[in-house]
C-alpha positions in Angstrom: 158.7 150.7 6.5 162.0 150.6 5.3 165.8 150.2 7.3 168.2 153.2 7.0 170.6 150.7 6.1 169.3 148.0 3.4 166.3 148.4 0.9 164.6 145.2 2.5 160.7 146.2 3.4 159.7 144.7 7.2 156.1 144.3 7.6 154.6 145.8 10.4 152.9 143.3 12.9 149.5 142.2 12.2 147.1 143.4 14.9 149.4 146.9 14.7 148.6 147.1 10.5 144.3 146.3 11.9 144.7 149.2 14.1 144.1 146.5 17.4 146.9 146.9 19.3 149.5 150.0 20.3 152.4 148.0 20.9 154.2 151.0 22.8 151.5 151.0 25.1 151.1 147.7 25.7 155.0 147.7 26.4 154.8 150.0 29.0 152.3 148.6 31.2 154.3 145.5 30.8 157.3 147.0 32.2 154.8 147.7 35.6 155.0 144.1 36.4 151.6 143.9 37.5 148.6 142.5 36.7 146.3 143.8 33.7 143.2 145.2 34.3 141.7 145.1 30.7 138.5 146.3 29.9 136.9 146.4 26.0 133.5 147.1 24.9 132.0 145.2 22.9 128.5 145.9 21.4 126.3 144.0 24.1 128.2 145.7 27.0 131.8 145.5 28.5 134.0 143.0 29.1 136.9 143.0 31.7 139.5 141.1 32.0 142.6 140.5 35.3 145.3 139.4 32.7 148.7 138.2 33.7 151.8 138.6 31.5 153.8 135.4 31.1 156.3 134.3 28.5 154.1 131.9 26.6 151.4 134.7 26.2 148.6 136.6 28.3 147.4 134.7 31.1 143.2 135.5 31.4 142.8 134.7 35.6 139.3 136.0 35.9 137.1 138.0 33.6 133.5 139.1 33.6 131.0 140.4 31.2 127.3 142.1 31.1 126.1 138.3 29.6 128.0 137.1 32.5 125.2 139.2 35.0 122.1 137.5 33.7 122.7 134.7 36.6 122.4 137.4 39.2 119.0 138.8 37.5 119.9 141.2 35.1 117.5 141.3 32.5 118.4 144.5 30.4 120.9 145.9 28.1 123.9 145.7 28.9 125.5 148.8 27.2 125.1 151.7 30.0 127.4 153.0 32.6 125.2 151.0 35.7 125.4 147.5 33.6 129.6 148.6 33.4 130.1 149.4 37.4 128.5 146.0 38.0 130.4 144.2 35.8 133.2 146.0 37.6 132.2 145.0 41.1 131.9 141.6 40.1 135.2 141.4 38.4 136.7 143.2 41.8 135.5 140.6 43.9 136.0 137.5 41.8 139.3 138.5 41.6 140.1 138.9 45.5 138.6 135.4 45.6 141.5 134.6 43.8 144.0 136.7 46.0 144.9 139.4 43.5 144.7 142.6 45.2 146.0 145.2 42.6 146.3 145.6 38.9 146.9 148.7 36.4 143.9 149.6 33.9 144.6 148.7 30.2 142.0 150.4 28.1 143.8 149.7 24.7 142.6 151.8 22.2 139.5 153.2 24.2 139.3 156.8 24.4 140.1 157.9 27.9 137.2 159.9 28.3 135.8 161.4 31.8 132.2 159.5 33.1 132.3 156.7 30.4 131.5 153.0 30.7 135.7 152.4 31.3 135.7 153.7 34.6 132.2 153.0 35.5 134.0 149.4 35.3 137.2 151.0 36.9 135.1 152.5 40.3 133.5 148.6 40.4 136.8 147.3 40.5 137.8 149.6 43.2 134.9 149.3 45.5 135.4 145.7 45.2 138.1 146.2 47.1 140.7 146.1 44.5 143.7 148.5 44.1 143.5 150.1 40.8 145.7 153.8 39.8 142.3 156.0 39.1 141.9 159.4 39.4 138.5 160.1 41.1 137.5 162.9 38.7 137.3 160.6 36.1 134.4 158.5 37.5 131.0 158.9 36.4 128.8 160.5 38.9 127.1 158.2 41.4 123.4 158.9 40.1 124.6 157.4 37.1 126.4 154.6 38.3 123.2 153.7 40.4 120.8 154.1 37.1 119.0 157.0 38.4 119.8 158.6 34.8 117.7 155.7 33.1 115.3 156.0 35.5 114.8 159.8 34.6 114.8 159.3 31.0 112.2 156.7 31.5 110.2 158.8 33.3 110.4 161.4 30.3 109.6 158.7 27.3 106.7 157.6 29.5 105.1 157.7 32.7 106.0 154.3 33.7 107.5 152.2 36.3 111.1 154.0 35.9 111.0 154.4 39.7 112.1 150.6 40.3 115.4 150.8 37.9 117.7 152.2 40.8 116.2 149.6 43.1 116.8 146.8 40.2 120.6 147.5 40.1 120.7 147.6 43.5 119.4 144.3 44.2 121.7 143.0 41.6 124.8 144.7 43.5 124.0 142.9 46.9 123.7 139.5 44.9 127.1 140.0 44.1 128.6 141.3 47.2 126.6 139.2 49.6 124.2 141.5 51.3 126.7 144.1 51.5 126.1 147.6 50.0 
């Protein structure tokens, strides 16, 4: 990119040249003042993230991952929109543990797209107990966030056991909120 006023040639930032970072973006939710709420996928499930801006760099004060549920019992993939609400949840209430009661969502360069994993994690996060700016349309349905979706394509690739899979997150949910639903 070159200056209107000399013929010197300033390199772009790095992470902006990979494509990684929208520096504009990133600015504005800056300008919030509150705390992060960033959430990436990755190729084993999501990964979520209450980040605090400070003048040294980012500040990570609680995160949470799909790896991160296998203590509570999860024992499947962790790439689907269930797997992403309770990764959600647990983030929510790990982080009112730690007194933080709102954030704004940073979804980098995610697609904002209506029912995906982002906002699976998003409506965790909120039913933890957390304030996060979400508009409810955006939320995948509550059969999916519960699994019943797996559970019906289950039941189509094979008459199985697909009937336990809503139960399985469910039990997984009240491991991480105490007993509560």
């Amino acid at each position: 990119m070159k200056s209107k006023k000399s013929n010197r040639y300033t390199v772009a930032f790095r992470r902006k040249r990979e494509g990684r970072t929208d520096y504009r973006k990133r600015m504005a939710l800056l300008k919030s003042g509150k705390d992060r709420l960033v959430i990436r996928r990755s190729l084993k499930g999501m990964i979520a993230q209450i980040v605090r801006y400070e003048t040294k760099g980012d500040m990570v004060i609680v995160g949470a991952s799909a790896i991160g549920l296998k203590k509570f019992g999860l024992k499947t993939s962790g790439s689907n929109i269930a797997v992403s609400y309770l990764v959600g949840l647990l983030l929510g209430k790990m982080a009112a543990e730690k007194g933080i009661k709102s954030a704004i969502a940073d979804i980098g360069l995610n697609s904002s797209t209506k029912g995906s994993k982002i906002y699976a994690v998003v409506k965790g996060v909120i039913d933890a107990g957390l304030d996060v700016p979400a508009s409810p349309e955006m939320f995948p349905s509550k059969e999916r966030l519960e699994g019943k979706d797996i559970m019906n394509y289950a039941k189509m690739i094979e008459k199985s056991s697909g009937d336990e899979i809503p139960k399985y997150f469910d039990s997984i949910k009240k491991k991480i909120t105490g007993g509560k639903s």
